[in-house]
DSSP file (Angstrom, degrees, kcal/mol; ACC not computed):
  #  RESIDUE AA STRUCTURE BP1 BP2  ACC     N-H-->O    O-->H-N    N-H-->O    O-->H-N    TCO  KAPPA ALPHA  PHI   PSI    X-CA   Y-CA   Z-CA
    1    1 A X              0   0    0      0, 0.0     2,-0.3     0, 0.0     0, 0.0   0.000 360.0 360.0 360.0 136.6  -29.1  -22.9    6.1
    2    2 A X        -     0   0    0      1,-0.1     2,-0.4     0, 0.0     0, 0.0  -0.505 360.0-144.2 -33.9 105.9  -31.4  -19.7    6.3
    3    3 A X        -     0   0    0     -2,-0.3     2,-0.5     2,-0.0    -1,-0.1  -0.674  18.9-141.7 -90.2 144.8  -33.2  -18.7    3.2
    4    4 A X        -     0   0    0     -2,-0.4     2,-0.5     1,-0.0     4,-0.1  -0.924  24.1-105.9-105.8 152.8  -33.4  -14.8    3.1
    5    5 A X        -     0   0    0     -2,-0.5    -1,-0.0     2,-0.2    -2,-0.0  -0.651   7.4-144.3 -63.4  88.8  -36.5  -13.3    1.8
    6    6 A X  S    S+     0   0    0     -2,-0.5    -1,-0.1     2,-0.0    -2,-0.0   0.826  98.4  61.7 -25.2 -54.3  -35.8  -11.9   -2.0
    7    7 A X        +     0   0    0     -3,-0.0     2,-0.2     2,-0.0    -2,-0.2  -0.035  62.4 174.2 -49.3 153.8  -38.6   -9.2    0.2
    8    8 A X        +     0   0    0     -4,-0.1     2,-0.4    74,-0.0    70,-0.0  -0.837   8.3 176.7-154.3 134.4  -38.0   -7.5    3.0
    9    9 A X        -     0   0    0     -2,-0.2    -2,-0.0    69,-0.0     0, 0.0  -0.999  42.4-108.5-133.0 148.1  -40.5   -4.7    4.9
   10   10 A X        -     0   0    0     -2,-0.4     2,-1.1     1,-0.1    73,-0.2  -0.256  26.4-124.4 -67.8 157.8  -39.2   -3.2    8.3
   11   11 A X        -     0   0    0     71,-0.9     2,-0.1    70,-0.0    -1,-0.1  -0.763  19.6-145.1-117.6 117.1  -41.1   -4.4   11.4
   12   12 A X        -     0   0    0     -2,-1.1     6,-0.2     1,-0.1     4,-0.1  -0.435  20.1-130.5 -69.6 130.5  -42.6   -1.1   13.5
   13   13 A X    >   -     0   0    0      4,-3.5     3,-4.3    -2,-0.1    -1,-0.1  -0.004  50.5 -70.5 -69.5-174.4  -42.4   -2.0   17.4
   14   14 A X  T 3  S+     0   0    0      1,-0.3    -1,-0.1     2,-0.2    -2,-0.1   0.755 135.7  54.3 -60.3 -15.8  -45.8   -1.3   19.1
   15   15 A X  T 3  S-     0   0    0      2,-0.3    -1,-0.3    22,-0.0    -2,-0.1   0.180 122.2-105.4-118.7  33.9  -45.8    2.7   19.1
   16   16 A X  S <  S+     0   0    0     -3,-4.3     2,-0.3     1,-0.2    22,-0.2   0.870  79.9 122.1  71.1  42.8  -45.2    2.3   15.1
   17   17 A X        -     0   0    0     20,-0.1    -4,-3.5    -6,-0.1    -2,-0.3  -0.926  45.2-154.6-148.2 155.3  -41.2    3.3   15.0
   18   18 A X  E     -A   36   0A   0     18,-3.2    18,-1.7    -2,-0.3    66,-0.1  -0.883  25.1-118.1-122.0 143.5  -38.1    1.5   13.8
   19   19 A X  E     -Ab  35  84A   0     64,-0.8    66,-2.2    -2,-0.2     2,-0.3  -0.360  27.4-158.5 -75.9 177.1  -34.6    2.4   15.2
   20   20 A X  E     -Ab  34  85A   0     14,-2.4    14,-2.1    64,-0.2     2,-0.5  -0.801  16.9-149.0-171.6 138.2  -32.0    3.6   13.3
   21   21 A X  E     -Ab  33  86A   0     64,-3.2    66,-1.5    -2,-0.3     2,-0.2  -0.814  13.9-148.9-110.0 118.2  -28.8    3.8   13.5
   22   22 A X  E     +Ab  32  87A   0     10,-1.5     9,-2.8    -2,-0.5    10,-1.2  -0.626  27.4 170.5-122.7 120.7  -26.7    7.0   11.7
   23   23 A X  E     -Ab  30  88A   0     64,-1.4    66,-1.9     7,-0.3     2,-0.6  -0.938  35.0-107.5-124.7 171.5  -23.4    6.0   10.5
   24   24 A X  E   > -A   29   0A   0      5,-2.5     5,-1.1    -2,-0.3     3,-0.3  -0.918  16.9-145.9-114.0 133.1  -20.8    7.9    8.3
   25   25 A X  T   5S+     0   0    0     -2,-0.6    65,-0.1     1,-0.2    -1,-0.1   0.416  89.5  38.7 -51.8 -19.4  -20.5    6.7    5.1
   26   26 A X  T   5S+     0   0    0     63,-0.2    -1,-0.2     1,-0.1    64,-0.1   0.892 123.9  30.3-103.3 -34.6  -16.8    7.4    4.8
   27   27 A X  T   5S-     0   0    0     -3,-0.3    -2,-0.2     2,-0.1    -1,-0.1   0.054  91.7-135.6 -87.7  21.4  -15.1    6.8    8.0
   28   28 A X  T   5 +     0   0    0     -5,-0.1     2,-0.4     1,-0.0    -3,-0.1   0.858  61.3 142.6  34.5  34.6  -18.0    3.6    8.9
   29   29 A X  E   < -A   24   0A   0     -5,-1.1    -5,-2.5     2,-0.0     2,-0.4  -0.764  52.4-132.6-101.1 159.9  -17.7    5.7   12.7
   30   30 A X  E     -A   23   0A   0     -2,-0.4    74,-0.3    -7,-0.3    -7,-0.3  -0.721  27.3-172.0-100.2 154.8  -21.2    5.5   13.8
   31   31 A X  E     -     0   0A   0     -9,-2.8    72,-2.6    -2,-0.4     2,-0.3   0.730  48.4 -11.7-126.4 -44.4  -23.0    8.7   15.2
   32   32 A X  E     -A   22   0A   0    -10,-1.2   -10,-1.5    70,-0.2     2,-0.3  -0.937  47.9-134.8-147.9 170.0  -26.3    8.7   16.7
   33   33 A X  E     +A   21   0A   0     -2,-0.3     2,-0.3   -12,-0.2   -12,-0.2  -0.963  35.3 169.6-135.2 137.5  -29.0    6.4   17.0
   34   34 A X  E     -A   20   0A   0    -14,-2.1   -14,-2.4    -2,-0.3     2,-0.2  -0.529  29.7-103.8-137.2-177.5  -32.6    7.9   16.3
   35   35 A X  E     -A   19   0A   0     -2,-0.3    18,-2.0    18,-0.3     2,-0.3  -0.785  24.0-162.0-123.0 137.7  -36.2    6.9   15.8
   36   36 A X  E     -A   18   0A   0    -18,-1.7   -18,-3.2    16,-0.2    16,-0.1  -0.898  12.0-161.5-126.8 136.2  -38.6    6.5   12.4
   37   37 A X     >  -     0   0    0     -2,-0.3     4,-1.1   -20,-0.3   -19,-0.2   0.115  51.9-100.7 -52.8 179.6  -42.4    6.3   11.9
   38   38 A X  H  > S+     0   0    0    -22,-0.2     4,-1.6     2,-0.1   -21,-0.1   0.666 128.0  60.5 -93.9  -1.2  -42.8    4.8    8.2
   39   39 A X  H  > S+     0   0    0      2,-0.2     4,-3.0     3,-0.2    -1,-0.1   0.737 105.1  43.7 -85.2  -9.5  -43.5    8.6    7.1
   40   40 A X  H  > S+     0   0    0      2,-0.2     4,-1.6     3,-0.1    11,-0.2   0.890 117.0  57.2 -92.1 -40.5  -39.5   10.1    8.4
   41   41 A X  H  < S+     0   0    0     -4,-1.1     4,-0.2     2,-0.2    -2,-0.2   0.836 110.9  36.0  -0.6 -77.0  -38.9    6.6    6.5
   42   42 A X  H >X S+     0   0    0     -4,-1.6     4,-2.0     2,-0.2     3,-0.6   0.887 116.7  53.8 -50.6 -59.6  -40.5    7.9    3.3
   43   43 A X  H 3X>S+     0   0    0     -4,-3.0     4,-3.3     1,-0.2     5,-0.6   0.888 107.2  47.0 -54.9 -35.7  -39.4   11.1    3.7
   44   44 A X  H 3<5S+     0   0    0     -4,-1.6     5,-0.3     7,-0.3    -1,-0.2   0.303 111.7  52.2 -93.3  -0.9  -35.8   10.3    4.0
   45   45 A X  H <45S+     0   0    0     -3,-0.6    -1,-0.2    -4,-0.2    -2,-0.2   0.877 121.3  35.2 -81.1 -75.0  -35.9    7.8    0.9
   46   46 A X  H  <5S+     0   0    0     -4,-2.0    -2,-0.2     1,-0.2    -3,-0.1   0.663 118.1  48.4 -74.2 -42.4  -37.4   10.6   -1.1
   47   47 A X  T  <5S-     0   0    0     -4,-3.3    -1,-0.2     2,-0.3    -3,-0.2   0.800  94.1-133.1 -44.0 -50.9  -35.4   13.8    0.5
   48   48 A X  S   <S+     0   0    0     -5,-0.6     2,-0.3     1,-0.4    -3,-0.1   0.912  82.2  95.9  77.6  40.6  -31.9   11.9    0.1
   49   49 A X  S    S-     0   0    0     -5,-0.3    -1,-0.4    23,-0.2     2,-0.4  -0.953  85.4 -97.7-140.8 144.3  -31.8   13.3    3.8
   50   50 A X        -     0   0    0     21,-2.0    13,-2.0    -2,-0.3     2,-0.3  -0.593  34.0-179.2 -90.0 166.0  -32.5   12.2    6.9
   51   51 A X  E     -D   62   0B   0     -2,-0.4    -7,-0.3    11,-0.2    11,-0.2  -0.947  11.5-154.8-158.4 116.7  -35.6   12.7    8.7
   52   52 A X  E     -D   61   0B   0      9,-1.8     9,-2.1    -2,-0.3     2,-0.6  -0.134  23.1-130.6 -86.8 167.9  -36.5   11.5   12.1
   53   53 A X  E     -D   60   0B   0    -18,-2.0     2,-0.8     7,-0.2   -18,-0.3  -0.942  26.1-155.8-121.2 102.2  -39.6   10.6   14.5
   54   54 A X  E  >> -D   59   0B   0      5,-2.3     4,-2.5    -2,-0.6     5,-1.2  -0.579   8.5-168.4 -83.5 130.8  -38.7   12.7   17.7
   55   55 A X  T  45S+     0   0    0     -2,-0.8    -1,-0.2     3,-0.2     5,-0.0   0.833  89.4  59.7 -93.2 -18.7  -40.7   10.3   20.3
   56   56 A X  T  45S+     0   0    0      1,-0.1    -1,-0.2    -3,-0.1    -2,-0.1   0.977 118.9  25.6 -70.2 -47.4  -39.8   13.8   22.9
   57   57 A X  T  45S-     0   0    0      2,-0.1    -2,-0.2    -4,-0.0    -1,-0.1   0.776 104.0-130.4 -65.4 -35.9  -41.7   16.4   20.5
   58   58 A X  T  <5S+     0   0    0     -4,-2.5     2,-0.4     1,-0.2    -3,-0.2   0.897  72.4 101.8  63.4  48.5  -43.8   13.7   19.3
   59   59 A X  E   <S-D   54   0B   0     -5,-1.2    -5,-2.3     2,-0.0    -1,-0.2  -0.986  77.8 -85.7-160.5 163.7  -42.8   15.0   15.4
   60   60 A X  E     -D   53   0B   0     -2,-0.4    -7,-0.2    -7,-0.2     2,-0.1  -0.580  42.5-149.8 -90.1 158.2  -40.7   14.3   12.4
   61   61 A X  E     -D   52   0B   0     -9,-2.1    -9,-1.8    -2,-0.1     2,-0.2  -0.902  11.4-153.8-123.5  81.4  -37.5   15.9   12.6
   62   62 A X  E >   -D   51   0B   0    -11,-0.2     3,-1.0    -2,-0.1   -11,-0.2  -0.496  37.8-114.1 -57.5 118.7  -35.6   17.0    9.8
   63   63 A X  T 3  S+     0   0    0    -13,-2.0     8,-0.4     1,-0.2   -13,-0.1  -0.526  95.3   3.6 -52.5 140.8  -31.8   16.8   11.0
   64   64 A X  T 3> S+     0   0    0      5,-0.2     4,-0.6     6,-0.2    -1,-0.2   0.743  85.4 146.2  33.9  50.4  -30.0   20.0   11.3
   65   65 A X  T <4 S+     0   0    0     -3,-1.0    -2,-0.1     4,-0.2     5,-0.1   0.912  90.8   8.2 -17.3 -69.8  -33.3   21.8   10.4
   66   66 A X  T  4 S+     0   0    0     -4,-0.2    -1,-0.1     3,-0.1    -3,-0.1   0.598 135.9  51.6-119.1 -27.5  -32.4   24.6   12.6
   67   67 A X  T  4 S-     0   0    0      2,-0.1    -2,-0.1    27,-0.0    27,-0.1   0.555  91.4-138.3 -93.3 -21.4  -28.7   23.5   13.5
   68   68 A X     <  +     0   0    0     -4,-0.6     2,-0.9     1,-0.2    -3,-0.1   0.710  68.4 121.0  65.2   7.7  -27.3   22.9    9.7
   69   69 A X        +     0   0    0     25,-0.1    -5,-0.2    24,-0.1     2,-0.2  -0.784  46.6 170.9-124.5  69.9  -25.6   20.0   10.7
   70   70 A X        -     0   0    0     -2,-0.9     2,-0.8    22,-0.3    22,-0.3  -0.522  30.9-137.2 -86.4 163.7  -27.4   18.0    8.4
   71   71 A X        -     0   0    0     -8,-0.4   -21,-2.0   -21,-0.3     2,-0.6  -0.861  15.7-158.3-118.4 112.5  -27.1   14.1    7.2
   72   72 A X  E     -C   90   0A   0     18,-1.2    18,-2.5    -2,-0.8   -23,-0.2  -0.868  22.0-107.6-117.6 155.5  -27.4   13.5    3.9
   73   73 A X  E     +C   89   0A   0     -2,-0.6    16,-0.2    16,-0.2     3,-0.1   0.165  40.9 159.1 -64.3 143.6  -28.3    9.8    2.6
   74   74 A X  E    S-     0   0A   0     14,-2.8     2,-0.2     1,-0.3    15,-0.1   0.109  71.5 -20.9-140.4  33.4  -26.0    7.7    1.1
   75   75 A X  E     -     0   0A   0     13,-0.4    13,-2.3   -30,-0.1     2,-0.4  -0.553  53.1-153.0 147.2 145.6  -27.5    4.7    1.6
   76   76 A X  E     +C   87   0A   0     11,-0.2     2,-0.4    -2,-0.2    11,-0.2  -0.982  18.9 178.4-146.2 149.5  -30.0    2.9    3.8
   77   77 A X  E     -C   86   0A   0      9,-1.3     9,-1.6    -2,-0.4     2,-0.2  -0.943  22.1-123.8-158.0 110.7  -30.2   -0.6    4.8
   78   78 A X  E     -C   85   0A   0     -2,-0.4     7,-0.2     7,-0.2     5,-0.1  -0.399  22.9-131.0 -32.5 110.4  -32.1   -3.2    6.8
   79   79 A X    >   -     0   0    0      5,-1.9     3,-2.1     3,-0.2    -1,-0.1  -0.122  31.4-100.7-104.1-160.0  -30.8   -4.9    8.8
   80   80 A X  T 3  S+     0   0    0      1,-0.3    -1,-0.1     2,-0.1    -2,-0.0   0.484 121.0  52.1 -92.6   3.0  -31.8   -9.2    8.5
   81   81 A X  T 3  S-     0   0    0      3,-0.1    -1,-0.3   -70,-0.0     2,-0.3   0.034 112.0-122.2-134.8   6.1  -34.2   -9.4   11.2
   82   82 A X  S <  S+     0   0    0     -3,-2.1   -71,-0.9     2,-0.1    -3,-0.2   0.053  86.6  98.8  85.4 -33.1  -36.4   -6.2    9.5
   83   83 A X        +     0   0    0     -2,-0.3   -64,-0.8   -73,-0.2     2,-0.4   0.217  67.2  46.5 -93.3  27.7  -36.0   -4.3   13.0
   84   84 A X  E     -b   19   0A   0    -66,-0.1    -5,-1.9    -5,-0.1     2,-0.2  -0.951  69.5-136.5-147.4 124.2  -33.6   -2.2   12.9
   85   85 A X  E     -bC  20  78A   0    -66,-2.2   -64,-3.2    -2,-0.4     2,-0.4  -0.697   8.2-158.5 -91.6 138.7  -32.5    0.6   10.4
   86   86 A X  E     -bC  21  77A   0     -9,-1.6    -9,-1.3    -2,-0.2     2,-0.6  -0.896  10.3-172.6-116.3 162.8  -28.9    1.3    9.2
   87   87 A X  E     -bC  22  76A   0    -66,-1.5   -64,-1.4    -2,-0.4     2,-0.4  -0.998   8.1-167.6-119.8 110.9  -28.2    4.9    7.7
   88   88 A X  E     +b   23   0A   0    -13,-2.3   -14,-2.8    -2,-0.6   -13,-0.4  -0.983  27.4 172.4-110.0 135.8  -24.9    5.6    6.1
   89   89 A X  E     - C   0  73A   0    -66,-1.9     2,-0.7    -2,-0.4   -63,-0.2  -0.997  45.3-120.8-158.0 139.2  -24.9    9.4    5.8
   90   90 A X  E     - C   0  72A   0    -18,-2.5   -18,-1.2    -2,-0.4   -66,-0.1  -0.649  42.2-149.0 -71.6  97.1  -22.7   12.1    4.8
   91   91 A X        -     0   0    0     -2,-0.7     2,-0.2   -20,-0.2   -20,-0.1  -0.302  12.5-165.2 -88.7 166.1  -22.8   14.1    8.1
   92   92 A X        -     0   0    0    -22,-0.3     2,-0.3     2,-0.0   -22,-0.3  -0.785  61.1  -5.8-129.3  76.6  -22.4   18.0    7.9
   93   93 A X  S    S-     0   0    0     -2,-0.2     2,-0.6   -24,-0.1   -24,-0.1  -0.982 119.7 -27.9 113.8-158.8  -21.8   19.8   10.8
   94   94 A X        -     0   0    0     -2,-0.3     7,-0.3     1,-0.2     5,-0.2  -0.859  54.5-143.8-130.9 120.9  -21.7   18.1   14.2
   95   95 A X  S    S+     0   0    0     -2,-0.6     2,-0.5     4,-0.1     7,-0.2   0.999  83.0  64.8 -55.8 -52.7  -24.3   14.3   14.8
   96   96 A X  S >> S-     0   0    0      4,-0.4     3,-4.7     1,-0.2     4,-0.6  -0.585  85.6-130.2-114.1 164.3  -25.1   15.2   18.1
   97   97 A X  T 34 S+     0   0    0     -2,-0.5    -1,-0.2     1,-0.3    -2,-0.1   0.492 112.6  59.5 -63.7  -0.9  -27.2   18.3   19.9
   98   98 A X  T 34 S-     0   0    0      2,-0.1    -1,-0.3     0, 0.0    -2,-0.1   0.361 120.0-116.2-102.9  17.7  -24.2   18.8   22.3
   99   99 A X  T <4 S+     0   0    0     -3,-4.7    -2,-0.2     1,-0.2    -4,-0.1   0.558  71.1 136.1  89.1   0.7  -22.0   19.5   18.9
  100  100 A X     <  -     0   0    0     -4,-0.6    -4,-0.4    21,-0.2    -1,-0.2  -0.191  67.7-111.2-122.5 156.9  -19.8   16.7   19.4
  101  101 A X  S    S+     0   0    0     18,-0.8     2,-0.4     1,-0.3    19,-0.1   0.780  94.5   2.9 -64.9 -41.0  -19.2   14.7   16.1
  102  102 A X  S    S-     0   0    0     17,-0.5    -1,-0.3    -7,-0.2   -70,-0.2  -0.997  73.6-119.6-156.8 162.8  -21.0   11.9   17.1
  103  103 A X  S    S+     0   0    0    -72,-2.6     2,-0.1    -2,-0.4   -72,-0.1   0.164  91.6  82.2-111.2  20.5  -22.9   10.9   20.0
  104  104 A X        +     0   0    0    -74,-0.3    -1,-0.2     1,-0.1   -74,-0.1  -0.532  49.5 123.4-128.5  84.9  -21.2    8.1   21.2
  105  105 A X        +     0   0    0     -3,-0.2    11,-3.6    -2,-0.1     2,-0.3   0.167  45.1 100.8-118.2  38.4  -18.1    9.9   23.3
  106  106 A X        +     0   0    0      9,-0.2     2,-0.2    -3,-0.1     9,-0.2  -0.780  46.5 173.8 -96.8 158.6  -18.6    8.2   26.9
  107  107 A X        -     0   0    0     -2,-0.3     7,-1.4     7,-0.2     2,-0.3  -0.791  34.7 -90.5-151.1 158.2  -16.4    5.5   27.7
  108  108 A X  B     +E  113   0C   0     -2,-0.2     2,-0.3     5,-0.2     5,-0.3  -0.481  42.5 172.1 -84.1 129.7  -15.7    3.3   31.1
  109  109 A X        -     0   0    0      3,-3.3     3,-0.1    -2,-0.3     4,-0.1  -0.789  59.7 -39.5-138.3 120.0  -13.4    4.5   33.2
  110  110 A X  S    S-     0   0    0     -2,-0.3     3,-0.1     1,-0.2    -2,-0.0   0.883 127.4 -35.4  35.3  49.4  -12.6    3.0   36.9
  111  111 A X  S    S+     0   0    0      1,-0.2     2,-0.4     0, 0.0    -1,-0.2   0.394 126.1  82.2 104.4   3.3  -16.1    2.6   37.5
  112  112 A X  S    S-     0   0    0     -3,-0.1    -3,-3.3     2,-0.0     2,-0.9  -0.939  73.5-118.9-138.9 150.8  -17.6    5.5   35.8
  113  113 A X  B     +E  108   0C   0     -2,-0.4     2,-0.2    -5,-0.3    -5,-0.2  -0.730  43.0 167.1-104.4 105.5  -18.6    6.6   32.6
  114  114 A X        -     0   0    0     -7,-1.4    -7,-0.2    -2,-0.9    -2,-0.0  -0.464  40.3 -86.7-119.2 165.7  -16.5    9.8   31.6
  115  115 A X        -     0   0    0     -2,-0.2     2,-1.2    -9,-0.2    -9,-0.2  -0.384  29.8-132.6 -80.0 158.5  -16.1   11.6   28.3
  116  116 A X    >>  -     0   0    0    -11,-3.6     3,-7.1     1,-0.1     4,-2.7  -0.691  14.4-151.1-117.9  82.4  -13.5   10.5   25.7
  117  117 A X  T 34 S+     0   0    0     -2,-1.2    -1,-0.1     1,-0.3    -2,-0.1   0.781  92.3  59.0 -34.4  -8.3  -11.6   13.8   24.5
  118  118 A X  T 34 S+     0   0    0    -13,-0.1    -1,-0.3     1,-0.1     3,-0.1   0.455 116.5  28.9-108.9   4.5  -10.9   12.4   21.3
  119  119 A X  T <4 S+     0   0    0     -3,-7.1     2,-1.5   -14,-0.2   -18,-0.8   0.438 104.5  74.9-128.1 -30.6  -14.4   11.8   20.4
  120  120 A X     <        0   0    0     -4,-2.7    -1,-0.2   -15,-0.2   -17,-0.0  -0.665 360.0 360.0 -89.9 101.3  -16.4   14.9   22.5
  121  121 A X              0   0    0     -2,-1.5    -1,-0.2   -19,-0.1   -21,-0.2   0.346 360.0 360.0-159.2 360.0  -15.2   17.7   20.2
């Protein structure tokens, strides 16, 4: 048996960021996956919002900043191996930048990967 660590601190890969993975907290459907430094970390403990490390901008990222389609926290969680972040968050508005609820609405079809009408809205 596996003792777990009463402790736990997340472990930043090499350019200092943890993923993290945006779910909502009432339907468990998952929505995006994003990036934190330990200060979008900090913030987003302290905020009760999330706030992201955009590795394109190279800057924290308040979600829906500019869009309103903000996530606010209802929990955050580690996941057992320190490297990975889970979000559960009351989304507002639409998870991902093409407006869509959540940003995962490709699925395989006959060799291809094509959008899933029931999710891309």
């Amino acid at each position: 048996m596996t003792t777990i660590p009463s402790t736990m601190s997340p472990h930043w890969n090499d350019q200092g960021l943890i993923p993290v993975i945006a779910q909502d907290a009432a339907s468990g459907d998952v929505l995006m996956l994003a990036w934190m430094n330990r200060e979008a970390l900090a913030l987003t403990l302290a905020e009760g919002r999330a706030v992201y490390w955009s590795r394109s901008r190279a800057a924290l990222w308040r979600k829906g900043e500019t869009s309103g389609h903000i996530q606010k926290l209802v929990d955050a969680r580690l996941d057992c191996d320190g490297d990975t972040l889970l979000l559960k968050v009351e989304q507002r508005g639409a998870a991902c930048h093409t407006g869509s609820r959540t940003c995962f609405f490709y699925c395989p079809s006959e060799g291809q990967w094509v959008t899933d009408p029931g999710e891309h809205q």
